[in-house]
C-alpha positions in Angstrom: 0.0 0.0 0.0 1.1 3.4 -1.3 1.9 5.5 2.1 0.7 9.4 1.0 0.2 12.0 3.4 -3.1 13.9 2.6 -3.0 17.4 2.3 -5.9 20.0 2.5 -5.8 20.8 -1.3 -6.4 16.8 -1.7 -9.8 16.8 0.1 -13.4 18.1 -0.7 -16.0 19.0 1.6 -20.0 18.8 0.5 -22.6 20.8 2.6 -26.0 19.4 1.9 -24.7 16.6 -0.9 -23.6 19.7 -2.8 -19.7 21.1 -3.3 -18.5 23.8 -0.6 -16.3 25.1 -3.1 -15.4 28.1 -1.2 -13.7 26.0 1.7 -10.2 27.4 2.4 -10.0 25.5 6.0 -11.9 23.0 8.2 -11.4 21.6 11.6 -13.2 19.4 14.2 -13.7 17.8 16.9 -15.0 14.6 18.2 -16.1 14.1 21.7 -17.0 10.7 22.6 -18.3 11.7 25.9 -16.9 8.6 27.9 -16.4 8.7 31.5 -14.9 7.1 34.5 -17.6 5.1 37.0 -16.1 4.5 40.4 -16.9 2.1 42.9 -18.0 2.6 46.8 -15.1 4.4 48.4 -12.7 3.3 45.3 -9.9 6.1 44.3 -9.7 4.1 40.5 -12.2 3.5 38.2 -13.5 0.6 37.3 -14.4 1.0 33.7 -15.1 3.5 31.1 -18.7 4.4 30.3 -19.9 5.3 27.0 -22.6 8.4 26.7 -23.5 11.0 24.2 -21.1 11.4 21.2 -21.1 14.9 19.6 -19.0 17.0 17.1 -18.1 20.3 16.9 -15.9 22.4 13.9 -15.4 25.1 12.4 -15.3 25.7 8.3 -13.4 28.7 6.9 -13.8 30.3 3.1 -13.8 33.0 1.4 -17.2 34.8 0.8 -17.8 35.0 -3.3 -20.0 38.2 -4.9 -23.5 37.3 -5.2 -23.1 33.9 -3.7 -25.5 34.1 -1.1 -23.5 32.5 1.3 -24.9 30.3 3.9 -28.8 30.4 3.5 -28.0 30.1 -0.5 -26.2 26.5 0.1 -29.5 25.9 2.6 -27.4 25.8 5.9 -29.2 29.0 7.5 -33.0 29.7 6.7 -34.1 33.1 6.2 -34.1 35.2 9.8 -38.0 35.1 9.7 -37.6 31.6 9.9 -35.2 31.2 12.0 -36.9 28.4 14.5 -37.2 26.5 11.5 -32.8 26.4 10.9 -32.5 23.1 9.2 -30.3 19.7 9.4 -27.3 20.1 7.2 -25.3 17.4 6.3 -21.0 17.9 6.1 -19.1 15.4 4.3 -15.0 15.7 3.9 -14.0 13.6 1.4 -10.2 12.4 -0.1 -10.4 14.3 -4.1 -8.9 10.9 -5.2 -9.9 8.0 -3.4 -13.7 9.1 -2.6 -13.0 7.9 0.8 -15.0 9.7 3.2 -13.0 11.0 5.8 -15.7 12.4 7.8 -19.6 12.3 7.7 -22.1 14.1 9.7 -26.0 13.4 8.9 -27.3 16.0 11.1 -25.5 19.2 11.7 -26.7 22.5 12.4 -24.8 25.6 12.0 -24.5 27.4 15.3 -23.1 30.5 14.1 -21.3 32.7 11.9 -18.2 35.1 11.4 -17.9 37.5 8.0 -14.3 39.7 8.1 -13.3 42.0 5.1 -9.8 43.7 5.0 -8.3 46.3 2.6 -6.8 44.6 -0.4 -7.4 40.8 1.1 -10.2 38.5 0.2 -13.4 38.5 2.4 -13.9 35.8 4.6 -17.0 34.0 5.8 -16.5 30.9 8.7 -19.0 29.4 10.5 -19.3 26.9 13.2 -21.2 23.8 13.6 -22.6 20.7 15.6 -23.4 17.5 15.0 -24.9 14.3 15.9 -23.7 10.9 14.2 -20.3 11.6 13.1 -19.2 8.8 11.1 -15.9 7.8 9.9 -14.0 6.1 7.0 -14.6 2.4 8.4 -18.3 3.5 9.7 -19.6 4.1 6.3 -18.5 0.5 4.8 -21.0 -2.0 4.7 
């Protein structure tokens, strides 16, 4: 097996099924929420519990003219609607292998930063959370 180190220019990230083209950086987080039980007056655990499992990260672009950014790629609803902010799904997938490095089913975006500079590109990140997050060997079978 061919030993290649993956790079960030080698991967591709979908919001919604669709192609997040303007992705410059992308980071998470996995937290499977495990946790020490201890017996009656013991100082060591005796095991390691399993509970919630949840992800957090961040995505990081640039913001393109008449885009629409994030309620245009259906990640944010309209502020009117704003109860109704839907389930977005976030794959990262390897460009040439289609493996999927990470998959969330349901993710919603819990915020949003926009920052323009004089003579640099504009930039629009956002955060997100998720429920589900599966893996490369999660999504065989």
């Amino acid at each position: 097996m061919n030993m290649i180190t993956l790079t960030g220019a080698l991967i591709k990230v979908y919001i919604n099924n669709t192609l997040y083209k303007e992705v410059q950086q992308i980071s998470y987080t996995i937290d499977y929420g495990e946790y020490p039980i201890y017996g009656i007056d013991s100082a060591h655990p005796q095991e390691i519990a399993p509970s919630k499992v949840l992800v957090q990260g961040s995505i990081a672009g640039i913001r393109i003219r008449n885009s629409g950014g994030l309620q245009a790629n259906d990640a944010r609803p309209l502020i009117k609607d704003i109860l109704a902010a839907p389930y977005i799904s976030i794959r990262i997938q390897d460009r040439q292998s289609k493996e999927d490095l990470l998959f969330v089913m349901s993710a919603k975006v819990s915020n949003q930063r926009f920052m323009a500079s004089v003579k640099r590109s504009v930039s629009l990140s956002f955060d997100f959370v998720g429920m589900l997050p599966m893996e490369p060997i999660d999504r065989i079978g």
